[in-house]
N, C-alpha and C positions, 0 to 999 in steps of 0.2 A: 236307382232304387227299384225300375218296375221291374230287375233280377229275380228281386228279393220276395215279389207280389205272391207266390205259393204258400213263402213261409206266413204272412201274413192272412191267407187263408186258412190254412192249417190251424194256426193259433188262435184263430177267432172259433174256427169248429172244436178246439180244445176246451178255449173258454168257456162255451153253450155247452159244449157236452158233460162238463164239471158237475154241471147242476141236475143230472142225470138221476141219482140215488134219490135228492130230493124230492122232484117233482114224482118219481115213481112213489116214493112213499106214500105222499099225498093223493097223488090222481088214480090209486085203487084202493081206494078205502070208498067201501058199497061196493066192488066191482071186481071180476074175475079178469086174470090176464088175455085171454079171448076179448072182451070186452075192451077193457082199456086198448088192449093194439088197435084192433076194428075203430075203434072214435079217433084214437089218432093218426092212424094210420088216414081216414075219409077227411080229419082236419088238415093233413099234411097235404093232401092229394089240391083239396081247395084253395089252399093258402100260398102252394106254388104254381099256382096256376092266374091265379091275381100277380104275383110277383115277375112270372113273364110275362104277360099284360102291359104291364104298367112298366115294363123295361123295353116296349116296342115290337112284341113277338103277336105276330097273326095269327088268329086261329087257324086257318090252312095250315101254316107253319109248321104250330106246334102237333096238332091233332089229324095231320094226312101225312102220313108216313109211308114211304116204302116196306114191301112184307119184311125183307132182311133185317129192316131198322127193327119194325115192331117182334121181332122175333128175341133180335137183343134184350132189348129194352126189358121183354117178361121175362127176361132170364134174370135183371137184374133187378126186379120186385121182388122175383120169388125168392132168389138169395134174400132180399131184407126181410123179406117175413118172416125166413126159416130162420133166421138170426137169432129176432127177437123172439119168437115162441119156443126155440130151444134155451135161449138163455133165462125166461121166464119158468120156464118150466124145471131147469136146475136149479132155478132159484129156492123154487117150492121143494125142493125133495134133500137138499145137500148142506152143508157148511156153508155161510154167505163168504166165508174169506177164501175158502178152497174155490169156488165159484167166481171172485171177482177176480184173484191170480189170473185162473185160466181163462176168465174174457178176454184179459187184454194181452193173452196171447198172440192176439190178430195184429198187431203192429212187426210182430218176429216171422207173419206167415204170409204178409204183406211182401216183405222182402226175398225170403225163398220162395214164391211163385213169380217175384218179377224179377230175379233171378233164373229161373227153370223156365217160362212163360217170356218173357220179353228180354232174356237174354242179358241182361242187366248186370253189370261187372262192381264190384265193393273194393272200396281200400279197405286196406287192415283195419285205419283206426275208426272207420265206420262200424265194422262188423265190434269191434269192443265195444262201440258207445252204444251198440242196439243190445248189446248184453248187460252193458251196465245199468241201462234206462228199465230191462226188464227186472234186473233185481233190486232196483229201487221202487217198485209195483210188490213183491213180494215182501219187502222189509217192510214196505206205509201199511199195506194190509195186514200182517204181521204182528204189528207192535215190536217188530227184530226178534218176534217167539216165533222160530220157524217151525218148534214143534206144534203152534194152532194149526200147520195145515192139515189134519188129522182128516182123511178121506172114508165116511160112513157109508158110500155111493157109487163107487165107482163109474159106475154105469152114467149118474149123473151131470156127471165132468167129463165123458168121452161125448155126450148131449152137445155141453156149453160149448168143448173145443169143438164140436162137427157145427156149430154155431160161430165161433167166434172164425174156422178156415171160410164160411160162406162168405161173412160180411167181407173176408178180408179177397177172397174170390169176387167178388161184387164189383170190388176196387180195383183191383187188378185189371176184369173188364172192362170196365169205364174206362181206363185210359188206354185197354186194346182196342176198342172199340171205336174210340174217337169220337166219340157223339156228343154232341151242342150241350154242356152240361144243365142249361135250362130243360131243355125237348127229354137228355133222360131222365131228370130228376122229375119234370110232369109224367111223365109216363112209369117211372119207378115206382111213384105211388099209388098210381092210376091202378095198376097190376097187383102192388103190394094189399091195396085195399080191398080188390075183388078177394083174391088168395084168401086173408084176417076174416073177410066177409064169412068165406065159403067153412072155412074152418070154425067161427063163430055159429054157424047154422046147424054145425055138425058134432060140436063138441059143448056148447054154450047156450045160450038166449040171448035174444036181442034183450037188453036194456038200456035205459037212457043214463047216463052220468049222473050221479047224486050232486048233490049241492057242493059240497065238499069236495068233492073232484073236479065239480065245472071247471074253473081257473087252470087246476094242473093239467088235468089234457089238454085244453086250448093253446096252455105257454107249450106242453111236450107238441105237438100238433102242429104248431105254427112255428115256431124256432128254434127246437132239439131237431124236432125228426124233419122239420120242414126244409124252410130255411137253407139251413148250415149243410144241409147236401151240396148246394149248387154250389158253395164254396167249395165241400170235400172236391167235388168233381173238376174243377176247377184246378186243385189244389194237384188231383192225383193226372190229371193230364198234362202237366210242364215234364214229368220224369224222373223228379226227385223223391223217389220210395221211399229211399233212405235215412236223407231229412226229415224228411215228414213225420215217418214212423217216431223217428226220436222226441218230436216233439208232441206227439200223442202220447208218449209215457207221462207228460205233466198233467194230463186226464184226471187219472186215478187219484195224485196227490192231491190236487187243487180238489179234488171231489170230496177227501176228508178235510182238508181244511177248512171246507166252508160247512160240513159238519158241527167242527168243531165252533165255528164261528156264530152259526147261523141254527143250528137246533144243539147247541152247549155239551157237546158231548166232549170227555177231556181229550186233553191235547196229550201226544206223547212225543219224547225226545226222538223217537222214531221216523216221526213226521219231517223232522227239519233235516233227517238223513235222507230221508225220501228226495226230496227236493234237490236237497245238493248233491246227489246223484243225477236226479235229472238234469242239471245245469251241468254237469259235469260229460255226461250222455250228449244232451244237444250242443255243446262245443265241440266232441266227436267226430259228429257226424255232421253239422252243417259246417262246420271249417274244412271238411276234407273233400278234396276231387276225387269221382271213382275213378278206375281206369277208362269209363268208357270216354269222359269229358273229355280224357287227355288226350285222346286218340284223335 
């Protein structure tokens, strides 16, 4: 079974990240996206930093690096910062569904950079189930009305995807990189928060959380953005892009579902096609050998 321990990672950062639309909704309301990143991004830095603590990790350890380590490391803050302040920022100006399509672009860019980047070889019926997992992201968001993706912005969505290739660029390093997924996830954030800081100084104000937000940055803070890295990293260091990717297309679905479940918004027959696309996607791709396995 400890084969199978990525997938297992994977899924559990799928499940946490489900709840993504939610918490955003709630945890900027009083608060501008500069703000909201900046509190979560300084609660994520904190709250993975108690979590190697308390897993046995020394302060030398974590926090006295070689320059090449720390060099990585801010490479892969600043990719998350630029993530989310490009995708906050299409958010604000675009279509929310032409917008949520092209985020989760990054599970298909995922796969062509560690293909081009780490050399990474795909079976056929991989590369189908990373195609089918993506157009079951386009049907859930959709309603299967493919003419809502109606693009007012262009500009907006070339933002998200130069967003959604970073995080997936982030990923890809992390497993080039090979570093202790505790030591870059404290340090990812460590970076990522200076970065949200300096851009808050520059574009924002400092303010504190309203009441109303308190809870949703905390929960974004400590186990969206926290957390569920040191699994991601974890996850994208065994080798399996592939898999993985696939099973981050059930993100998106599980994210309206609990929509639908949890602030009653209606269900559509599109949703259960969503799903059984993805189920159909991650049979694909986690049943098949790439060529490189078989080598």
């Amino acid at each position: 079974m400890r084969q199978y321990n990525y997938l297992l990672y994977a899924f559990t950062c799928v499940l946490i990240w489900s709840f993504i639309p939610i918490v955003s909704r709630f945890g900027q309301e009083g608060m501008d996206s500069f703000q909201f990143l900046f509190w979560s991004n300084l609660i994520s830095a904190i709250s993975v930093i108690i979590v190697a603590l308390a897993s046995g990790y020394r302060l030398t350890k974590l926090f006295i690096l070689p320059r090449d380590v720390l060099i990585k490391v801010f490479v892969l803050g600043f990719l998350d910062c630029l993530f989310y302040l490009l995708l906050y920022y299409g958010y604000s100006i675009e279509n929310g569904i032409a917008v949520l399509v092209i985020q989760y672009s990054w599970p298909l860019v995922i796969i062509l950079l560690s293909v081009v980047l780490l050399k990474d070889k795909l079976a056929g019926r991989q590369i189908i189930g990373i195609i089918v997992g993506f157009i079951a992201v386009i049907i859930t968001f959709t309603k299967g009305q493919i003419t809502q993706l109606h693009v007012e912005n262009p500009t907006a969505l070339l933002l998200v995807f130069s967003g959604a290739f970073c995080f997936a660029l982030m990923s890809v390093f992390s497993r080039q990189y090979s570093i202790d997924p505790y030591i870059s996830t404290v340090w990812l954030f460590i970076f990522s928060t200076l970065t949200s800081f300096a851009l808050l100084i520059l574009f924002s104000e400092m303010q504190l959380p309203s009441k109303a937000a308190f809870w949703p940055t905390l929960v974004n803070g400590i186990l969206i953005n926290g957390v569920s890295y040191i699994l991601w990293f974890k996850a994208m260091n065994t080798g399996h892009s592939a898999k993985i990717a696939s099973v981050v297309f059930l993100s998106p679905v599980l994210s309206v579902l609990w929509l639908v479940l949890i602030l009653n918004d209606v269900f559509e027959i599109a949703y259960a096609i969503g799903v059984l696309l993805v189920i159909i996607s991650g049979v694909l791709c986690v049943g098949a050998k790439s060529q490189s396995q078989k080598s």
